[in-house]
Structure formats: structure tokens, C-alpha cells
C-alpha positions in Angstrom: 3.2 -27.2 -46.5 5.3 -24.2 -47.1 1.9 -22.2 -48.3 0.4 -23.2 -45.3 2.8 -21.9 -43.4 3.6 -18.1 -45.5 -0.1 -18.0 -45.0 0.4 -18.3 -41.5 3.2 -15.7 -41.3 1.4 -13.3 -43.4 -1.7 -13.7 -41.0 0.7 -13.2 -37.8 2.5 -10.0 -39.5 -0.7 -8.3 -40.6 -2.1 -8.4 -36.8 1.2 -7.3 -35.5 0.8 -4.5 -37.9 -2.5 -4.1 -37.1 -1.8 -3.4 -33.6 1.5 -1.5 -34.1 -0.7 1.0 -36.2 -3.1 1.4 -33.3 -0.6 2.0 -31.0 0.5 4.9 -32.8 -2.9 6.1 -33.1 -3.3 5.8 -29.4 -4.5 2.4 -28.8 -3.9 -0.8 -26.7 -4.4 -3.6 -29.1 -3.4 -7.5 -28.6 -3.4 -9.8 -31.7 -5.4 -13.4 -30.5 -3.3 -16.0 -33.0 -6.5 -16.7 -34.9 -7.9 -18.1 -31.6 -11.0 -16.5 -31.5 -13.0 -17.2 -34.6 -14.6 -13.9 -35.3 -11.9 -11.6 -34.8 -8.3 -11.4 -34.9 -7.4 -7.9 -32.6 -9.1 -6.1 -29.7 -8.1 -2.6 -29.4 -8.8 -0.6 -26.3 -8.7 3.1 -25.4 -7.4 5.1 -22.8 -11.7 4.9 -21.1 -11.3 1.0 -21.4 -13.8 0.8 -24.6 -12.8 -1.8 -26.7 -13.4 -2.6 -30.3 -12.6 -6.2 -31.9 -11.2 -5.9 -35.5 -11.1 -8.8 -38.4 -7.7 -8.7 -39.9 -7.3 -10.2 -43.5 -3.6 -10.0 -44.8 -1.9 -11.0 -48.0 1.8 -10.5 -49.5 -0.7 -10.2 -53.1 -2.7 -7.3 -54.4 -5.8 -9.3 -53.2 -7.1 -11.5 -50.9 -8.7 -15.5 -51.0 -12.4 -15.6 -49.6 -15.2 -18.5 -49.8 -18.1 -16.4 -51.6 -20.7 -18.4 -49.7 -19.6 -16.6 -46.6 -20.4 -13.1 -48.3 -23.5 -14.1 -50.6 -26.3 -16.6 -51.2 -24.4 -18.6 -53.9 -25.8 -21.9 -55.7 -24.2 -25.1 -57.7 -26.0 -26.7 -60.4 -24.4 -30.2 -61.1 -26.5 -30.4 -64.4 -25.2 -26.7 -65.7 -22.3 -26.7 -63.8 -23.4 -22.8 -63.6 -23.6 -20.8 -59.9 -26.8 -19.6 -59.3 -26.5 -16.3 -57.6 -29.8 -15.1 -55.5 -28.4 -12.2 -53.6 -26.2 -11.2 -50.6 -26.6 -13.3 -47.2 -27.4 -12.0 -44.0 -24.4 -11.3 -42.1 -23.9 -11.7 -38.3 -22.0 -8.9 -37.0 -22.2 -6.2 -40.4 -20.3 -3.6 -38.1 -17.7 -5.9 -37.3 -14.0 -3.7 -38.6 -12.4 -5.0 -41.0 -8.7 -4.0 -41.6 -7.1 -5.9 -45.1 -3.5 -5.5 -44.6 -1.3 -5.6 -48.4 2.1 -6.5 -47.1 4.8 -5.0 -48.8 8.7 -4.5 -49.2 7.8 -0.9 -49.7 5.1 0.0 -48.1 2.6 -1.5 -46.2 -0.7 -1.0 -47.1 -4.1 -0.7 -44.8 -7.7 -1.0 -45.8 -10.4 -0.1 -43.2 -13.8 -1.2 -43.9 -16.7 -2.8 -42.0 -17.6 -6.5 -42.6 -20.9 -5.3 -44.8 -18.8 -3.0 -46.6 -16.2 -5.9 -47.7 -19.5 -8.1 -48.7 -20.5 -5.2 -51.3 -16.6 -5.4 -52.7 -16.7 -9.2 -52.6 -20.1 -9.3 -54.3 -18.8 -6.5 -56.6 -15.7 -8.2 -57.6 -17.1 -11.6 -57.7 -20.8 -11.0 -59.9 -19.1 -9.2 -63.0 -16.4 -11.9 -62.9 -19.4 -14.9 -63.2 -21.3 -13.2 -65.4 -18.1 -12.6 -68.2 -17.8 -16.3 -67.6 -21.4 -17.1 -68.3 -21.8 -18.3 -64.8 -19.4 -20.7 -64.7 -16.3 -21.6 -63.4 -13.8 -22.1 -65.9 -10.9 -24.3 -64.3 -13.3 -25.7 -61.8 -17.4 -25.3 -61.5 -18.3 -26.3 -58.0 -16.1 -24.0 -56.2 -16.7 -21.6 -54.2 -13.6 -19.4 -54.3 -13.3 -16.3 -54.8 -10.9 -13.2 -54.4 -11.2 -9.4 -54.3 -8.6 -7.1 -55.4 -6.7 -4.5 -53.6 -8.1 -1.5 -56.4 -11.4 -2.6 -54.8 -11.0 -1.5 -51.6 -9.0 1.9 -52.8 -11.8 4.1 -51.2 -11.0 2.4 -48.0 -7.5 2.9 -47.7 -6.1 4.5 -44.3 -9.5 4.7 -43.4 -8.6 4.8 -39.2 -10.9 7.2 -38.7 -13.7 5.0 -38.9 -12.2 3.0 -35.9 -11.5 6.3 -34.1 -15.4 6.6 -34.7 -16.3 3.6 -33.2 -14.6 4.1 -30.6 -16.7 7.8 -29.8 -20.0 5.8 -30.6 -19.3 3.8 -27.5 -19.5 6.9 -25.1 -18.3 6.5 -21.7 
């Protein structure tokens, strides 16, 4: 129960974030409580453009994810191997993603669009199978998977790329 709930908390402070680091950057943003299923924020600018934003947050260096969400993932009862046949289609591949690392120090953001984070998942999730020859070692029908914060290292501070969406919406 008490996971349940520090997963909660850590969900409600990244969004807070989220929007408190918009706000500094010019923006209107409201967190939704995980109430809408495919995003967690909607910022708006000073024209009224808005842009919806996926927040992911975690007190680790990496964040839980189901892998079938991200690619086309198989299990073989008879192997107990995952069969792996490429990345699924996403809906919304533009959709923002912002991966908050929660910190005592310093709190850390990761910008990123949704079919960006499927090539980290993928990335971080393949090599990890294959080094275990494909299959789970504590438990072989999951689906769980992580991906670390080094992963996403290319994407940190990345605002600009909302800043950009934003433009692309013109009037």
C-alpha cells in the first residue's frame, strides 16, 4: 500500500513540476490527476495554443514501463523466451514526453516525444533480452521493463522542443 501511494506522490510532484517549469518558461499549464488517460499537463501560451504533455516521474534513476506498450513483444510458454518482432505502431508519436528524476538535489527533466522514448525503451530493453538469451530470468511471462535515466541523457532540459511545438501551431 505504501508503494502505491509514493508512486502516487511522485506522479503528483512531477506534474506540479512539470507545470512550475512551464510557468517559468512562460506558460499556463494545469496538471489533470491522471484523469485523462493520454496525458498528464496541458500547457497553453499567451495566443491560447495549447500542447498536452505525458509526464512520467520517478524518485529512481529510471522509470517502470510495460514493453508491450512500446514494441511488438511475444511469450512462448514452451521456451519461456520473448519473441521480439519489432516496434508497434504508436497512436500519438508526437505526443511530449517530459520524464521527471526527482531529487533532494536537483530535479531532473527529460523532454522527449512519445516515439523518441519507444527508441530508448526498445534500446534499453533488446540488449538486456538478448544478454539474457531472451529470457526472463526471475520471471519469463512478464512484460516489465525499465529504462534508465543515462538513456535519456541527450534529452535532458530539452524545453525547446516544447517551445517548438508551440511555433508549429502558428496562430
Amino acid at each position: 500500500m505504501a508503494n502505491g501511494r509514493n508512486n502516487r506522490l511522485a506522479g503528483q510532484i512531477g506534474e506540479y513540476l512539470v507545470c512550475a517549469e512551464l510557468a517559468r518558461r512562460g506558460y499556463l499549464a494545469t496538471p489533470f490527476a491522471g484523469n485523462i488517460p493520454t496525458f498528464d499537463v496541458l500547457a497553453t501560451d499567451e495566443k491560447f495554443r495549447t500542447v498536452p504533455i505525458q509526464v512520467k516521474a520517478s524518485r529512481k534513476q529510471g522509470w517502470q514501463t510495460n514493453a508491450k506498450e512500446w514494441m511488438t513483444l511475444t511469450y512462448d510458454s514452451v521456451t519461456e523466451r520473448l519473441d521480439y518482432d519489432g516496434p508497434c505502431e504508436l497512436s500519438n508519436p508526437e505526443l511530449i514526453y517530459v520524464c521527471v528524476f526527482i531529487s533532494d538535489v536537483r530535479d531532473r527533466f527529460f523532454i522527449l516525444t512519445k516515439a523518441q522514448l519507444q527508441t530508448v525503451v526498445i534500446g534499453q530493453f533488446i540488449p538486456w533480452l538478448e544478454g539474457h538469451g531472451w529470457k526472463r530470468p526471475k520471471k519469463p511471462d512478464s512484460f516489465h521493463c525499465n529504462y534508465r535515466l543515462e538513456a535519456l541523457s541527450e534529452y535532458e532540459s530539452n524545453w525547446n522542443l516544447i517551445k517548438t511545438r508551440f511555433e508549429n501551431l502558428g496562430c
